[in-house]
Each structure stands twice: as C-alpha cells, then as structure tokens.
C-alpha positions as a printed Julia matrix, in Angstrom:
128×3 Matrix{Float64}:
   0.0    0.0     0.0
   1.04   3.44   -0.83
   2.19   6.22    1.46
   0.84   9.79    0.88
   3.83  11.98    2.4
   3.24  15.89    2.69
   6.51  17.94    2.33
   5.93  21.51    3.08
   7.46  24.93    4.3
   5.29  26.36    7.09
   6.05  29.32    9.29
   5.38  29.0    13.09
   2.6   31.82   12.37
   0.69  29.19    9.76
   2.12  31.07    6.18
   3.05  27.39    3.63
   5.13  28.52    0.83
   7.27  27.17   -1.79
  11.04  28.11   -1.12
  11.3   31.08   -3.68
  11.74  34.28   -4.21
  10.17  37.95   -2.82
   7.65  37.99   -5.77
   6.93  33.72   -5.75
   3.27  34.13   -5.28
   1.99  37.7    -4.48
  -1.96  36.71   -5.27
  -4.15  38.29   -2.84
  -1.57  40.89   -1.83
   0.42  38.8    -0.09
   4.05  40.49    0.35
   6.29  38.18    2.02
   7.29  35.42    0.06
  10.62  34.43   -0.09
  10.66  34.15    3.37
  11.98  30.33    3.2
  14.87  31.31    1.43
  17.45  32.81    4.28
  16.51  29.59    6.32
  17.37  27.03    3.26
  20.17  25.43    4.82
  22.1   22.11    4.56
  20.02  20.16    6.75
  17.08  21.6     4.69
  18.72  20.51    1.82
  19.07  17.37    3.17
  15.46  16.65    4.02
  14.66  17.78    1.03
  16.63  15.14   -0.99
  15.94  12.53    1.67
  11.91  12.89    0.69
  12.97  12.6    -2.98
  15.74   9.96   -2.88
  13.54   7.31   -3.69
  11.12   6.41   -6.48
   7.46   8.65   -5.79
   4.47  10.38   -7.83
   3.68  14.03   -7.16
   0.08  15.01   -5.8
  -0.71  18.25   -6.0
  -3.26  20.9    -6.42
  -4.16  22.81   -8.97
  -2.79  26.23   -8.65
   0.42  24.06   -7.18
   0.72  22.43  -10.45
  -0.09  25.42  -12.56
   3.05  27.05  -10.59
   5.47  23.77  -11.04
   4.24  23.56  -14.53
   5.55  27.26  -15.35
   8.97  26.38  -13.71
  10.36  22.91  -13.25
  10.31  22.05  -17.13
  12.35  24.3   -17.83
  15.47  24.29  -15.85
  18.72  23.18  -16.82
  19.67  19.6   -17.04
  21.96  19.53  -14.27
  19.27  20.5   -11.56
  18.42  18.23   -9.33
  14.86  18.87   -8.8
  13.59  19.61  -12.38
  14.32  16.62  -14.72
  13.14  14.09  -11.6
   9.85  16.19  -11.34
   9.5   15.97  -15.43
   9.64  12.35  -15.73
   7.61  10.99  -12.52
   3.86  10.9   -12.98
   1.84  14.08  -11.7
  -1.64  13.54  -10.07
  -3.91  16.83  -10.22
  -6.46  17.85   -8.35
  -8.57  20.29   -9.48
 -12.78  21.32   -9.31
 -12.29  22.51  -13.52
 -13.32  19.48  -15.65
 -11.91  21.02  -18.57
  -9.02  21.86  -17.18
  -5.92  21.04  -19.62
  -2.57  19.79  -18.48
   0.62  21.06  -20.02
   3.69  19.12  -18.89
   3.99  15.81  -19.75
   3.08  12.53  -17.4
   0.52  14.48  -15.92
  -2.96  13.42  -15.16
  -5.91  14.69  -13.12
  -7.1   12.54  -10.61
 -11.16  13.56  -11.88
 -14.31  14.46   -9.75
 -14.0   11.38   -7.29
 -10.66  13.39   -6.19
 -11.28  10.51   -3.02
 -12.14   7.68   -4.63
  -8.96   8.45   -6.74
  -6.53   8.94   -3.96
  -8.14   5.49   -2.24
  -7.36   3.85   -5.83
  -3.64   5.19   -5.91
  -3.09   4.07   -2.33
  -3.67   0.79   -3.09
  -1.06   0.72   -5.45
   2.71   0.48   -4.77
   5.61   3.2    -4.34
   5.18   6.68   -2.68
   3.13   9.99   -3.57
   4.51  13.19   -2.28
C-alpha cells in the first residue's frame, strides 16, 4: 500500500510557501514570500533530498501544479529537482473538468478526487 507523504514549508505563524523568491506568489496581496529562502540550509537541503531519494508520484493541487508547470520544465539539465519532477507521474487535483494539463506525465485525478486517492493508495511506491 502506498504512502501519501506531505513535504511543506510552514512558518510558526501558519504562512506554507514554496522556497522562492520575494515575488513567488503575491496573489491576494500577499508580500512576504521568499521568506523560506534565508533559512534554506544544509540540513534543509538534506530533508529535502531525503523525501525525494527514492522512487514517488507528485500530488498536487491545482494552482500548485499550474506554478510547477511554469517552472520545473524548464530548468537546466543539471538540476536536481527539475528533470526528476519531469519524468515521474503528476496527479492533479482540481474542481475545472476542462481543465488542460501542459507538462507531460501528468494526469488529473477527476471528480471522485477521493475515490482516486483510495485507488492510488492501493497501489505500490510513494506519492509526495
């Protein structure tokens, strides 16, 4: 049976955001992203590549994906992050039916978003 693992950046005041820069994600007005970035560290580092040192999928949202999506295909070869996101399988969830995927080995988990996850559970490896 599968494992669903969460890895996330959280500040002790409750703000979860993606280790960028200043202007990451400013929707809503929000002005302080790139918070994460003085406190990436080698032990972050670390537990970073720990969660991704063996084989997984990739679950995320939508507005998640539509953010990988715009940045992880196109980094250079020699980063260690982009070409392992680009050629595991990406589950989506998302409320749009028509909503169109644009990197490859990407699929959305449909309407059941449950029923999916239940399905891909039962299955073998590791979804982060």
């Amino acid at each position: 049976m599968r494992k669903i693992i969460t890895g996330a950046f959280v500040s002790l005041d409750g703000v979860m955001q993606a280790p960028g820069g200043p202007d990451e994600d400013p929707v809503g007005g929000f002005k302080y992203g790139g918070w994460v970035a003085p406190y990436f560290d080698e032990a972050m580092g670390k537990a970073v590549g720990e969660m991704f040192d063996r084989p997984f999928d990739l679950l995320l949202g939508r507005k998640t994906y539509e953010i990988f999506a715009a940045h992880w295909p196109y980094v250079a070869a020699d980063d260690p992050i982009g070409p392992l996101f680009d050629r595991i399988t990406k589950y989506v969830a998302t409320r749009n039916p028509d909503f169109k995927l644009s990197w490859q080995n990407s699929q959305v988990l449909g309407a059941d978003v449950v029923g999916a996850l239940r399905t891909l559970k039962g299955g073998e490896g590791r979804i982060c």
